[in-house]
N, C-alpha and C positions, 0 to 999 in steps of 0.2 A: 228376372232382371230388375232390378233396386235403379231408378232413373230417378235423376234430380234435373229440371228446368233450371236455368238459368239464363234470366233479362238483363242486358247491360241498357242506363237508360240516362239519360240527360236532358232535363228540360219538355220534355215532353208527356205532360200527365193526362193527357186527353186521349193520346196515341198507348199509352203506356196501360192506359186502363182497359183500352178494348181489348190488346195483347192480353192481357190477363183472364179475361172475360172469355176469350177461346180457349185460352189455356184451361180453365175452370171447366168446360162443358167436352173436355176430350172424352171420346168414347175408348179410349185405356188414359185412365190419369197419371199424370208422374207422384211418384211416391212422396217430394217435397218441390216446394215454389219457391225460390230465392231472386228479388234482384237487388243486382249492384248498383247505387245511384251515387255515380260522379257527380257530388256536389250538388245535385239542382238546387233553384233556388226557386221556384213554385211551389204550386202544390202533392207535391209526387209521394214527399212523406206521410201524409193526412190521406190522400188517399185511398195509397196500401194498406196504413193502418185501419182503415176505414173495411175495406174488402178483407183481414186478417192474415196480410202475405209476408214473410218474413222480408225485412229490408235491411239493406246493408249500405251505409252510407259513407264512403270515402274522399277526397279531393279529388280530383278532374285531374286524371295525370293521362289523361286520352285515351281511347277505346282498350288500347290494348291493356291496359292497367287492369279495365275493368273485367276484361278477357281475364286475365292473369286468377285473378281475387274470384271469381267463380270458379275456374276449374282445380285452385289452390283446396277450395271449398269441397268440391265435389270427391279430390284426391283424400283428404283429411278425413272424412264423415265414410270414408268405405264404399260410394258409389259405385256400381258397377258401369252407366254411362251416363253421360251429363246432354243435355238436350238444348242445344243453345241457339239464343234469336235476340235479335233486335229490338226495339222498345215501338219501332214505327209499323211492324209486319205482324201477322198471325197466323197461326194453323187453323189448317181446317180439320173438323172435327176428330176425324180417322186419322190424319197426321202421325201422329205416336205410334198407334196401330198397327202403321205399314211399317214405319221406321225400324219397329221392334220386330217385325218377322223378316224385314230382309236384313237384320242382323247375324246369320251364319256365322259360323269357326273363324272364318278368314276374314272378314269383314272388321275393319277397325273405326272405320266411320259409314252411316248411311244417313244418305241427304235429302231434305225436300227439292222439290221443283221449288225455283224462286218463281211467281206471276206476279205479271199487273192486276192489281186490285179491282180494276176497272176495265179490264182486259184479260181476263184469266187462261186465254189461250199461248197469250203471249210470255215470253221471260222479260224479267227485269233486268238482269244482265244474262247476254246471248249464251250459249253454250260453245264450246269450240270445238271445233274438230278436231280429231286426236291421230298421231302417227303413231308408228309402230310402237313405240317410246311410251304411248300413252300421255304426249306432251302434248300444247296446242300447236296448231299448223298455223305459219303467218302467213306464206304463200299460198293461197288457194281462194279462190271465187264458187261458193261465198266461204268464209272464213268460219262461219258461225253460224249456230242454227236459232234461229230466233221464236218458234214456234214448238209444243209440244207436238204435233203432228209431225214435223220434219226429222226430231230428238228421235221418236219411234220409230221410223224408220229405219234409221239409226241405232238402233237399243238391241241388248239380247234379254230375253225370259227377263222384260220392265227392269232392266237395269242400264245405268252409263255410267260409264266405268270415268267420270269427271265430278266435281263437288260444289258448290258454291257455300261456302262458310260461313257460321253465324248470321244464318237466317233458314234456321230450322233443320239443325245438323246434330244428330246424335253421335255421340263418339264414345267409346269404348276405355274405361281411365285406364285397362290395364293398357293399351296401347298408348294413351300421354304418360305414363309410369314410362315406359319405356323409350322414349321421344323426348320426355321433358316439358314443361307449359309454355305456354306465349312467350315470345321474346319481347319485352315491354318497349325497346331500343325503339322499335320499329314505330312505335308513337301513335299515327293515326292512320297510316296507310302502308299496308304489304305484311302485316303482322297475323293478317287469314289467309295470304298467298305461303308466306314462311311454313304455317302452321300445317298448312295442307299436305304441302310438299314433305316434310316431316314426319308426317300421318303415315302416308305412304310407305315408310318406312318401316313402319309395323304390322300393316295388313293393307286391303285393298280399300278404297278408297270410292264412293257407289254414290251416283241420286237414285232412289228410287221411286219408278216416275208414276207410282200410286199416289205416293206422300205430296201434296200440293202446302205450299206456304204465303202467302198473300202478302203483297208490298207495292209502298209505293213507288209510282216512275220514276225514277233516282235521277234517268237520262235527263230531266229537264229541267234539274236542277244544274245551275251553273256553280264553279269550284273556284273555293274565296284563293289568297294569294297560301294560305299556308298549305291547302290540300294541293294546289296545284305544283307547291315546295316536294313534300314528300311523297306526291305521286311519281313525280321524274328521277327525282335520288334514286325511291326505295325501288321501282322497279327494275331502273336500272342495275342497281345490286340484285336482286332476286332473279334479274338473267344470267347476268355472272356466279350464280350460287348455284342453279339448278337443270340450266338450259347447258347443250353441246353446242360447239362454236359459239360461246359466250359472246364474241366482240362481233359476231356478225349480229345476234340478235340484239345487241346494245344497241346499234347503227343502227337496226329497222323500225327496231323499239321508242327511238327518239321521233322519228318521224309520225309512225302512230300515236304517241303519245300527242305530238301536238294536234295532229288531226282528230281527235277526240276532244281535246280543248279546245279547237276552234269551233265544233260541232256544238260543244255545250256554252261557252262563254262569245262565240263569235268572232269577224277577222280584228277585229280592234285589239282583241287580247292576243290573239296570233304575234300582228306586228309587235304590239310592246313586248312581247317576251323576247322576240328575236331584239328589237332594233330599238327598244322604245325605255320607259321608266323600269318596266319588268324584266330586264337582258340581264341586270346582277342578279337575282332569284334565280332565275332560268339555265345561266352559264355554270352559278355556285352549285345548284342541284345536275348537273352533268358532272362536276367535276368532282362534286363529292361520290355520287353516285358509279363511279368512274373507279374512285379510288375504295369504294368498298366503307362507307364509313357510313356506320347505322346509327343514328342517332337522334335529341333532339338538339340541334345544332344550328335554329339561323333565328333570329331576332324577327320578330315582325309589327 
């Protein structure tokens, strides 16, 4: 199999370098190195250059641009699958390794475990629990599995039939051939939920929970006004696109939506969005999100 890595990366050449430096010491190497760098305006050029990686520098038209422009890359050059991560996270050594043997017939994507860097038993974003659909369950205590122990439990012959995208996901181009590449509309957020769901569409869909990938705790970062924009739209449309009883998971999905925002931003942000200087952001991304309009569409 013919793998190409590809780093989407922005302003981050400290973070951007260690990712490389794993990448570098894989015990199966990918066949070619490429990243995408929206725009930075550090040192990320110098560098790559510096380390001999191919770099590819475009405008900042937001992550999923940079999605786009690698896997465009990867479709063009014959790749048979593209191996894609974040500029802040790494593999661990065997990462590739496992990724490439639980790649089977059927198999269109195989994912790493996302971990805390600092915590590597734990997920950086939970795992969910799956219905017969293979969709996530909202109703259910706990909803989510937040440990690799709990995930096993749960797992058959080290596989979960669930993904966590671009942050250490190898994918199959004959199955993007067949799906089509990132939707760039989708701007900064829901444009790895789209892509996923898509995926699916060509083969199954796997973490496999040999493959470990390292990242930071994302939870404890709080979400400026524009993620907190096309977090509410875009998933809103993405329940209406892919979920059964679309309008019931809309309605459940606002409410968790903000209880995650008030988790990571706090109740100060809560109130403004319902009541406060935040209620036009908050009411436009319902509304848009509502009527199904993907786009980048609000001034901020």
């Amino acid at each position: 199999m013919k793998i190409i890595v590809a780093v989407v990366t922005y302003n981050r050449s400290k973070l951007l370098s260690r990712c490389i430096d794993k990448i570098l010491t894989q015990s199966r190497m990918p066949d070619e190195i490429i990243v995408i760098n929206n725009g930075s305006t550090d040192d990320t050029e110098e560098m790559l250059s510096a380390k001999g990686i191919k770099c590819i520098t475009q405008e900042n038209i937001g992550s999923a641009g940079g999605w786009h422009k690698a896997i465009s890359i990867s479709l063009e050059e014959n790749f048979d699958a593209i191996w894609l991560m974040d500029d802040d996270g790494f593999p661990h050594k065997d990462a590739l390794l496992h990724l490439e043997k639980g790649m089977q017939p059927n198999i269109a994507c195989a994912a790493s475990l996302v971990l805390r860097e600092n915590q590597p038993d734990r997920f950086v974003f939970d795992m969910p629990k799956l219905n017969q659909s293979k969709l996530p369950i909202i109703f259910s205590l706990p909803r989510k599995y937040s440990t690799i122990n709990e995930l096993e439990a749960h797992s058959r012959d080290g596989i979960y039939e669930f993904a966590q995208l671009f942050n250490g996901a190898l994918i199959t181009t004959e199955a993007i051939r067949k799906i089509g590449n990132i939707n760039t509309e989708y701007y900064i957020y829901g444009d790895e939920v789209d892509f996923f769901y898509r995926i699916r569409q060509a083969g199954d869909v796997i973490s496999v929970l040999a493959a470990k990938h390292f990242h930071p705790d994302v939870n404890i970062r709080p979400y400026n006004k524009m993620k907190i924009y096309y977090y509410i739209k875009n998933t809103l449309i993405l329940y209406r696109k892919y979920f059964p009883w679309p309008s019931f998971y809309q309605l459940a999905g606002i409410g968790l939506i903000l209880f995650r925002i008030a988790k990571k931003n706090g109740l100060k942000t809560l109130i403004s969005l319902i009541l406060g200087s935040l209620a036009p952001l908050f009411y436009t991304a319902v509304y848009r999100g509502f009527r199904g309009r993907i786009a980048k569409d609000y001034d901020f």
